[in-house]
N, CA, C and O atoms as a GROMACS GRO file, in nm:
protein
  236
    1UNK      N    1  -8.210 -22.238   8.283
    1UNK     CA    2  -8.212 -22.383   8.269
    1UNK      C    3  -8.071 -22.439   8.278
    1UNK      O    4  -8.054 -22.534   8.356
    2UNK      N    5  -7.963 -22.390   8.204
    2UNK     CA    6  -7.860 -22.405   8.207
    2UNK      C    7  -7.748 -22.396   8.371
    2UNK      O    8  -7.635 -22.440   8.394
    3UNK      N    9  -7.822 -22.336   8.438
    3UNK     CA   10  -7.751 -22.298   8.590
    3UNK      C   11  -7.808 -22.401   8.664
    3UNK      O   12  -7.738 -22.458   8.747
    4UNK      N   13  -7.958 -22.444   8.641
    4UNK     CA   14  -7.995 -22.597   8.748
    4UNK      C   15  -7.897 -22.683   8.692
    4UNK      O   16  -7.813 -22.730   8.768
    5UNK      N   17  -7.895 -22.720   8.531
    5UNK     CA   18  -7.811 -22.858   8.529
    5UNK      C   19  -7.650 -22.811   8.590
    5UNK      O   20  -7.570 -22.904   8.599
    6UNK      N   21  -7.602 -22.674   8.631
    6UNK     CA   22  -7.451 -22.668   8.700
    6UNK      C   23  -7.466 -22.677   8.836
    6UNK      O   24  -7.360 -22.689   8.897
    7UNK      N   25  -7.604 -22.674   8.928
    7UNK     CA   26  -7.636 -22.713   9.012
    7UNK      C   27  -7.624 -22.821   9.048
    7UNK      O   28  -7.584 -22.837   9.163
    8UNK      N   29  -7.652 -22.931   8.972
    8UNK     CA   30  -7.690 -23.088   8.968
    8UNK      C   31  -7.604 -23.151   8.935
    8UNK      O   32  -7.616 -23.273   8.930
    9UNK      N   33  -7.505 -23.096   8.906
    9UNK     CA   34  -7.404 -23.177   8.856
    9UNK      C   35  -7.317 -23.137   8.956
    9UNK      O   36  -7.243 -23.219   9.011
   10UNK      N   37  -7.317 -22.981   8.994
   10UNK     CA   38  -7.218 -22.992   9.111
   10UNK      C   39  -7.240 -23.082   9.228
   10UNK      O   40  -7.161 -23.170   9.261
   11UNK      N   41  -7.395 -23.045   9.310
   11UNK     CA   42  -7.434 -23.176   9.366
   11UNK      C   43  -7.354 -23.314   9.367
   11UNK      O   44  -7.276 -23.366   9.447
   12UNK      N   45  -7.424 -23.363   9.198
   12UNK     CA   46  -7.346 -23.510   9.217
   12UNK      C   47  -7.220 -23.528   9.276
   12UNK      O   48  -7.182 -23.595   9.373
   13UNK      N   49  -7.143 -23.428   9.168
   13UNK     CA   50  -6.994 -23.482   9.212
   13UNK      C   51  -6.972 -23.421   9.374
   13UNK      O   52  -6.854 -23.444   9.401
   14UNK      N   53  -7.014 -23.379   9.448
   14UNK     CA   54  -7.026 -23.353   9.584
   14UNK      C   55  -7.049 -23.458   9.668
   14UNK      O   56  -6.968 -23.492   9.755
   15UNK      N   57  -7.161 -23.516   9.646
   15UNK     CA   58  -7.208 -23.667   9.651
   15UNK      C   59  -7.082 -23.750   9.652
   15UNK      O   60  -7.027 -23.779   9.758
   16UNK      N   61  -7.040 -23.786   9.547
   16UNK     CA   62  -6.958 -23.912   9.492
   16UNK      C   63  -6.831 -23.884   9.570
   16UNK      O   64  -6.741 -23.968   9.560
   17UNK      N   65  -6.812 -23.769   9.652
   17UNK     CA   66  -6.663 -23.716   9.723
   17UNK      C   67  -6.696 -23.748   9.855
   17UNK      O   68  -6.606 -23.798   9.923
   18UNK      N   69  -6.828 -23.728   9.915
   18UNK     CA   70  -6.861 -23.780  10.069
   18UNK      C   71  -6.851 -23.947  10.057
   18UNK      O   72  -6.801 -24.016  10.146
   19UNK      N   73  -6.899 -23.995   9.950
   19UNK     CA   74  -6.847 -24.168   9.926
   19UNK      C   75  -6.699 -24.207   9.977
   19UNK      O   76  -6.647 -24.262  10.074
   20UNK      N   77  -6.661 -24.140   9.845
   20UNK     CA   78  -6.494 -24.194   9.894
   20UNK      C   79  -6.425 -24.161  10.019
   20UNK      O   80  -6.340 -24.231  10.075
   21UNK      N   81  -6.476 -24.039  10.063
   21UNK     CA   82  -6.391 -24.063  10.221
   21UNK      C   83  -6.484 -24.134  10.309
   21UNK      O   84  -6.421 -24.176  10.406
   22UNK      N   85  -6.608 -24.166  10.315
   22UNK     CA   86  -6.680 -24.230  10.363
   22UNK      C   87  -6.554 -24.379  10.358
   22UNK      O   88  -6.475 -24.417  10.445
   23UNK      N   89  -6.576 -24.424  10.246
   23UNK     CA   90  -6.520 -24.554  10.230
   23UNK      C   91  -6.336 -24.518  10.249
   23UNK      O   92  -6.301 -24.628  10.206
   24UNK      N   93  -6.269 -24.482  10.265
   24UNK     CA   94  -6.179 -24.466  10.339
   24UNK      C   95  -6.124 -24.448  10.441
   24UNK      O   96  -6.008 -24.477  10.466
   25UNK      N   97  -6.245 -24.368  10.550
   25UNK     CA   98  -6.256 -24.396  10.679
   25UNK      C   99  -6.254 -24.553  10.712
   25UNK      O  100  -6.170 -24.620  10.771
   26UNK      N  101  -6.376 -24.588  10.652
   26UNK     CA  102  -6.422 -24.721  10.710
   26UNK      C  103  -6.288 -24.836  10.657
   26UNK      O  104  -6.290 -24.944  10.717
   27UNK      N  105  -6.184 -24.819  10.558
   27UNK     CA  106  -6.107 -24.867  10.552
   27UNK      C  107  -5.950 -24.824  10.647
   27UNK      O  108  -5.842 -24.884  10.649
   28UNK      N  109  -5.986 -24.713  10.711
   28UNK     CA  110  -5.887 -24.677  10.827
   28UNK      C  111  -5.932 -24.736  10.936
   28UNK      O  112  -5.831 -24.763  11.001
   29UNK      N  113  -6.050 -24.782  11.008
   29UNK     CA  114  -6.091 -24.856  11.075
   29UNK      C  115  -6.035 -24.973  11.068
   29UNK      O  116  -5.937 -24.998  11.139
   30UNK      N  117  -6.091 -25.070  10.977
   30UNK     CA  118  -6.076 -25.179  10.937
   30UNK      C  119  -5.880 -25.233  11.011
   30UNK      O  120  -5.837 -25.303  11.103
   31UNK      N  121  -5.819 -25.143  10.896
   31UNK     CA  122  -5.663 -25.169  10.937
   31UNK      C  123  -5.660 -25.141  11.052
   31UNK      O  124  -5.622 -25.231  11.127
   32UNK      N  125  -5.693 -25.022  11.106
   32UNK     CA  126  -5.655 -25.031  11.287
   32UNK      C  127  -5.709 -25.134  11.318
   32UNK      O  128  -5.616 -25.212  11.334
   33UNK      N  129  -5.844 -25.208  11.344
   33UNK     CA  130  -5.851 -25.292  11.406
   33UNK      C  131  -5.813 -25.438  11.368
   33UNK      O  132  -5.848 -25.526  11.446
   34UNK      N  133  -5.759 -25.465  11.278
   34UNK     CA  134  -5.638 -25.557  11.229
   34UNK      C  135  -5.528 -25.557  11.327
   34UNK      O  136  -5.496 -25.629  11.422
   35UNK      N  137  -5.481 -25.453  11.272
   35UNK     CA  138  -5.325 -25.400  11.377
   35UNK      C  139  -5.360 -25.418  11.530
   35UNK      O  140  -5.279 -25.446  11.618
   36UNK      N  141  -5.502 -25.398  11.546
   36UNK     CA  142  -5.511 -25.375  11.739
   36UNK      C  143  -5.497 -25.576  11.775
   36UNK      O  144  -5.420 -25.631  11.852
   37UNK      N  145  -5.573 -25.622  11.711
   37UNK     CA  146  -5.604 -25.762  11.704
   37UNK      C  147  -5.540 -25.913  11.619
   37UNK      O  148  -5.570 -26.032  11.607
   38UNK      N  149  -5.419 -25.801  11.569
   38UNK     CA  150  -5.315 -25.912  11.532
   38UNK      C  151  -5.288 -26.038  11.570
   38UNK      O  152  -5.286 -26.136  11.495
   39UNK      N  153  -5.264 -26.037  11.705
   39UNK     CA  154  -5.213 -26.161  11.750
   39UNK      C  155  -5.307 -26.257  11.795
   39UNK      O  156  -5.262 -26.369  11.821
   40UNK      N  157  -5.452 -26.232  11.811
   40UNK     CA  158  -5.553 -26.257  11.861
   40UNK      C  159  -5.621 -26.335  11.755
   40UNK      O  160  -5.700 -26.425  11.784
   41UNK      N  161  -5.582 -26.294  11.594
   41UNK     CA  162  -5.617 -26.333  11.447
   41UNK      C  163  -5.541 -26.405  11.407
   41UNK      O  164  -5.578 -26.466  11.306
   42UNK      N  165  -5.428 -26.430  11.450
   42UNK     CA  166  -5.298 -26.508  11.404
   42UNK      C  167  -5.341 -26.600  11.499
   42UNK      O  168  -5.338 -26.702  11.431
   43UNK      N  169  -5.385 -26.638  11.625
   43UNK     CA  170  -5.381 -26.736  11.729
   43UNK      C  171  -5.497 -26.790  11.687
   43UNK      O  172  -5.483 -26.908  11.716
   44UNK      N  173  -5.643 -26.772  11.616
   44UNK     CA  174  -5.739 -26.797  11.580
   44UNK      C  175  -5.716 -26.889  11.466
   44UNK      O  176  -5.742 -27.009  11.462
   45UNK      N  177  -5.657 -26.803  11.361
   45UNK     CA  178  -5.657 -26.883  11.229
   45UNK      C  179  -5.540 -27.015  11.234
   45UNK      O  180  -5.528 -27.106  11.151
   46UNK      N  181  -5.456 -26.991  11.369
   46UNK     CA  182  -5.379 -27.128  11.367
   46UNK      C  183  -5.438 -27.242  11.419
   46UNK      O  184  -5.397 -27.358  11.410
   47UNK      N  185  -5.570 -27.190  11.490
   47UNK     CA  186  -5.613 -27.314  11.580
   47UNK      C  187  -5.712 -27.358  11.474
   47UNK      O  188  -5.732 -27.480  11.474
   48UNK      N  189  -5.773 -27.294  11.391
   48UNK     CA  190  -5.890 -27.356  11.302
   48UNK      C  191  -5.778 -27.470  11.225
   48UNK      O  192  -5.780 -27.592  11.243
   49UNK      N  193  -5.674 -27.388  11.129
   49UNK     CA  194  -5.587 -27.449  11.068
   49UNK      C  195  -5.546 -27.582  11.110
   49UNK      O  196  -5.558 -27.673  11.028
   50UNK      N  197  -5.485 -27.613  11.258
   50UNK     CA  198  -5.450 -27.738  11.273
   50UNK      C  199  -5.556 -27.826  11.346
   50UNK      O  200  -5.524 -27.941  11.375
   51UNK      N  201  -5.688 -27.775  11.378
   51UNK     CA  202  -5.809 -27.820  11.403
   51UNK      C  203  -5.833 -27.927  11.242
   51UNK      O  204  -5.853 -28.048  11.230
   52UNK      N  205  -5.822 -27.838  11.157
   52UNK     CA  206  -5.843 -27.918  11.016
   52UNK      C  207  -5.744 -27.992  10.987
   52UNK      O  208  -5.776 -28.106  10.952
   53UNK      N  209  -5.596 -27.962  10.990
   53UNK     CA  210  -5.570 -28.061  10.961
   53UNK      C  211  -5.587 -28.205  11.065
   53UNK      O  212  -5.612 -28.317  11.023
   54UNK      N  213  -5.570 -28.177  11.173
   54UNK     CA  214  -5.601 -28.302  11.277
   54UNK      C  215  -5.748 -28.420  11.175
   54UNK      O  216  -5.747 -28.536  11.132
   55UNK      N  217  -5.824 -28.337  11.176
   55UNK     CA  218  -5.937 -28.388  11.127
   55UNK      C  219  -5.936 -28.495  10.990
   55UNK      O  220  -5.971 -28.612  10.980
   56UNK      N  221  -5.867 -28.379  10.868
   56UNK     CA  222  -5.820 -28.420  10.760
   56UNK      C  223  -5.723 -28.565  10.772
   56UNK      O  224  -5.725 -28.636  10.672
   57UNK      N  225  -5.645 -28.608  10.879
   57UNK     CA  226  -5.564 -28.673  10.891
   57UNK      C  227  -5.656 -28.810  10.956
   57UNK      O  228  -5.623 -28.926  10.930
   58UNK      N  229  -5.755 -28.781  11.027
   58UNK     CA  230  -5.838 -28.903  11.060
   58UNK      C  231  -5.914 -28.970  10.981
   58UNK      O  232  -5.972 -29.076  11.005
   59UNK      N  233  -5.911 -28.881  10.842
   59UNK     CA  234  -5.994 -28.962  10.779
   59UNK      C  235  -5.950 -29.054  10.708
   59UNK      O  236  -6.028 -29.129  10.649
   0.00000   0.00000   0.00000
């Protein structure tokens, strides 16, 4: 009885270790495609930006 629950527990924490690099991949993604699309995100968020203020200013 005692060797299933060292089974199950090894399991879990086996589990909870494919998570975190799971979610660290997907956060190595993320930054590369930041970095690939920099300037493309910077040219975006300036045009919304003075889109609003233009707007803000008509009213």
């Amino acid at each position: 009885m005692g060797n299933l629950r060292n089974l199950v527990r090894e399991f879990i924490t086996e589990e909870d270790a494919v998570g975190v690099v799971e979610i660290i991949l997907i956060l190595v993604v993320l930054i590369g495609l930041v970095i690939i699309f920099k300037d493309q995100l910077t040219d975006l968020v300036k045009n919304i930006l003075s889109k609003i203020t233009k707007q803000s200013n008509s009213i």
